[in-house]
N, C-alpha and C positions, 0 to 999 in steps of 0.2 A: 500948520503945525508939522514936525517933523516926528516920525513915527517908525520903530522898528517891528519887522513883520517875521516870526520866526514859524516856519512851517510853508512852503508852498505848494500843499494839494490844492484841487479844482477852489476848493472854498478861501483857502489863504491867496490866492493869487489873484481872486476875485477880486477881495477884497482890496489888497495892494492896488488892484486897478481901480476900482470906486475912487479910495482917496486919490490916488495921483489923477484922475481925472479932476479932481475938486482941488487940485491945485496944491493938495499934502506933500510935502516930501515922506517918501516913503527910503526906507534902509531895511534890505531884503536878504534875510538867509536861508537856508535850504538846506538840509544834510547830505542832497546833491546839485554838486554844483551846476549841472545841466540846466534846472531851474529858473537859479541864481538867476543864471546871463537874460532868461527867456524875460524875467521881469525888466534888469537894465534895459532890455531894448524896449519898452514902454516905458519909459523914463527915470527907473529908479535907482538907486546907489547900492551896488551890491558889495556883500559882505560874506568872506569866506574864511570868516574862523568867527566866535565868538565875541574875541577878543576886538575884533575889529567893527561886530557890529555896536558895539557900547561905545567904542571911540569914538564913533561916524555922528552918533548921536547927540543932542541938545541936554545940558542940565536944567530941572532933573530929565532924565532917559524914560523915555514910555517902550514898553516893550509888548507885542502883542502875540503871545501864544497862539497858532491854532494847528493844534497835535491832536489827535487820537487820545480818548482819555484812557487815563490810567500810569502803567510805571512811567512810558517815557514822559510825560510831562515831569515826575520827580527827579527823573535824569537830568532834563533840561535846564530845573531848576537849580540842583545842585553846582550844574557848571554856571548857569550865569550870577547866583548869587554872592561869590566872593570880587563881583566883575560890577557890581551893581553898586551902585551908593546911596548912601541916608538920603531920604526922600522921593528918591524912582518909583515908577509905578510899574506894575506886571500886571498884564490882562489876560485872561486866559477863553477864550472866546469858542472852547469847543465843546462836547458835549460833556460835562464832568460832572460825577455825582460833588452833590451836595456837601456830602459831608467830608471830601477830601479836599473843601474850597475851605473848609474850616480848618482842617487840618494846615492845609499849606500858607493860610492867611498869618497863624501864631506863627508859623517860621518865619517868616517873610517879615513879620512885624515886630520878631527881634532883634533884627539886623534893620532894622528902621525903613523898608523898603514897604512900598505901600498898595496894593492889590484888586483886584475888582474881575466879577468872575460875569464873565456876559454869555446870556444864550444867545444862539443865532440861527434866526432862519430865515430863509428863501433860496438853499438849495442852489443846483446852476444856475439857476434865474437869477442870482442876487444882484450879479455884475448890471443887467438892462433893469431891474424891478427895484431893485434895492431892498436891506435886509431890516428882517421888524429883530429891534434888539431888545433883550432883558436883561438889567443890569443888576447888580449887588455887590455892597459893598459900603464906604463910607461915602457920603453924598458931597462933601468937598471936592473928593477926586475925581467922582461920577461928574462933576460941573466943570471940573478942569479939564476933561478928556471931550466935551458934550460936543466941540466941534468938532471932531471927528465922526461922534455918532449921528450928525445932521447931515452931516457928508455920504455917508453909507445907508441911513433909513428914507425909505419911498416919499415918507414929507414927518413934519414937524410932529404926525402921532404914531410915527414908525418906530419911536423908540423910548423908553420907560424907564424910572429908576422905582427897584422893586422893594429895595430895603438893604438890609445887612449883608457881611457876607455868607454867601452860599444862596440868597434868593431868586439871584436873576439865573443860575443853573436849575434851582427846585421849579421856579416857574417853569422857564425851556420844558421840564423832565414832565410837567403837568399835560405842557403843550402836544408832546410828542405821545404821551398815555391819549393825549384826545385824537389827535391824530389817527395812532394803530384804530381806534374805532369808526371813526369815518369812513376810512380806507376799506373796512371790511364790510361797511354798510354795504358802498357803491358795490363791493364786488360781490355778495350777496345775491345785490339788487339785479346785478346785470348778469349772474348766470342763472336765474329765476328768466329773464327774458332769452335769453338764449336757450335754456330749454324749455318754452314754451310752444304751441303749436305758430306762434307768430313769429320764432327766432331765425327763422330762415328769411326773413322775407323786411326783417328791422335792420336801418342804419345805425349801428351804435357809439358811431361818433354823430350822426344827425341826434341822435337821444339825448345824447352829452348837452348836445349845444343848444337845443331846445328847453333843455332842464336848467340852462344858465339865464335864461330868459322869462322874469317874473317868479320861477320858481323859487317857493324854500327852501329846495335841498338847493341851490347855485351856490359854487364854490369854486376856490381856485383848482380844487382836485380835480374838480369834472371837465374844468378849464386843462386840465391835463390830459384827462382819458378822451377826450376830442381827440386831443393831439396825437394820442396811444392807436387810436382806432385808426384814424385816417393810414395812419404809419404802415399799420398792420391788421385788418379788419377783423377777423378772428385770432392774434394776436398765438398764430401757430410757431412763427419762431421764437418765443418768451416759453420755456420751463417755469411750472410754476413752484420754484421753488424761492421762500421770500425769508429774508436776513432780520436778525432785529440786533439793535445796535446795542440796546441795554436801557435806554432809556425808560421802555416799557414796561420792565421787569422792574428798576428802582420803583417808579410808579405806582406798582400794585404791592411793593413793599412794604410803599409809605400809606396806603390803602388801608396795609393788614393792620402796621402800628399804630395808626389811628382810630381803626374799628371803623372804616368810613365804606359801606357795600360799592367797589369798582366792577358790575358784572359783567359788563362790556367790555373793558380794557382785559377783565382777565380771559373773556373767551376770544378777543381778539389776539391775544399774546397765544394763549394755547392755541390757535387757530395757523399760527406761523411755525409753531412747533411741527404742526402737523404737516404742513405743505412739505417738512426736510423727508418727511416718508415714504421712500418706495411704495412698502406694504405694510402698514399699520398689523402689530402684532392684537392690538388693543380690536380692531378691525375683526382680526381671526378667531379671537375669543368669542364676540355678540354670535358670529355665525355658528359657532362650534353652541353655544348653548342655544343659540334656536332649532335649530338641529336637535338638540335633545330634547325641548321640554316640549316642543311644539311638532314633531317629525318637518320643521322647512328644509326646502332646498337647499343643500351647500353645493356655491360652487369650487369645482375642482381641480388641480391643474394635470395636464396631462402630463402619462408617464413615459 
């Protein structure tokens, strides 16, 4: 199949590589052309203007989003939708809330052009591992697109059609609220071991990898923080300060709208709030009232 690929960050280029390896033609643009060229020389038809990437294209045109969510994806669409024709399909394969897949589906779908919003994950790894996809959308064009997605998922249960549009993003945004709490489990877990009286004297990438073996908690995470530790065993060059992309936030959104208890995604979301803090004012407060009611120690900084 031939496939157009708009966006080449680390994750768009991966992907471009997946198919072309699977023998896809792939038609590749970039908002810099430097990109561009970097995919041609792994095999692909590069395109430097929009215009051209629709030409290059098979009727109908697949067009494969993966942008940062939010405005510029409505940009992108704006330009390529008068470029587009009755019965193309737009995939938007990055992390988008939900409810702007609905939105942009009714556009899309009055100019007769036809949509499907896929989560995706596996990260850098995708290119060697391959990516677990979730899709939404209408399930004809989910089946018209599907070899592509056997092409880029790790085997035939790597990827799922979720339902309408906006589910295979709402799933993703589930996926990524379960995620932030795994992630805070492990790291929890292992500064409870590090400052214990045994944290001096424990391998915590041997921990990792021991835990991936028969244990319950084994996971591709820990399959990670092996790699973390060998790299850097007390992981002194890494600031801990950790980004959240949004997903986790919609999450606990759709938690409150539903009245469904998310206790762990919300303390793991506030948990990354916290790491952006120098010095917690919230911090300064507990101690200013222990201090009061209790005469404790506050400590003080010199003058």
């Amino acid at each position: 199949m031939k496939i157009g690929i708009v966006g080449l960050g680390r994750m768009g280029m991966n992907i471009a590589k997946r198919l072309l390896r699977d023998n896809h033609e792939v038609v590749a643009y970039n908002r810099t052309s430097e990109k561009t060229r970097l995919i041609e020389r792994e095999g692909a038809t590069g395109a430097y203007s929009f215009d051209q990437l629709i030409e290059q294209l098979d009727t109908p045109a697949i067009v494969w989003l993966m942008l940062p969510a939010g405005e510029i994806i409505d940009k992108h669409i704006e330009i390529l939708l008068p470029l587009m024709k009755e019965g193309d399909i737009l995939i938007d394969g990055g992390n988008t809330f939900y409810k702007d897949d609905l939105r942009r589906a009714e556009l899309l779908s009055s100019k007769g052009i036809r949509f499907l919003d896929i989560g995706v994950s596996g990260g850098i790894w995708g290119l060697k591992e391959g990516f677990c996809l979730m899709v939404g959308g209408d399930r004809e064009t989910f089946q018209e697109v599907e070899p592509l997605l056997k092409s880029l998922a790790p085997n035939e249960n790597g990827y799922m059609y979720c339902g309408p549009t906006g589910a295979g993003h709402y799933v993703k945004m589930i996926h990524n609220g379960i995620e932030y709490g795994l992630m805070q489990a492990y790291a929890e877990g292992f500064e409870l071991l590090r400052a214990s009286e045994f944290g001096k004297e424990i391998d915590f990438s041997e921990i990792a990898r021991l835990w991936n073996n028969g244990s319950v908690i084994r996971s591709w995470l820990l399959e990670l923080l092996e790699r973390a530790f060998k790299e850097d065993p007390g992981l002194e060059s890494i600031i801990g300060y950790v980004e959240d992309s949004g997903e986790g936030r919609w999450t606990l959104q759709e938690a409150i709208r539903l009245n469904v208890p998310a206790d762990i995604l919300a303390l793991s979301l506030f948990k990354r709030f916290r790491s952006r803090q120098d010095e917690s004012f919230a911090d300064k407060v507990l101690a200013a009232l222990r201090a009061q009611f209790g005469g404790h120690r506050v400590l003080k900084k010199q003058q």
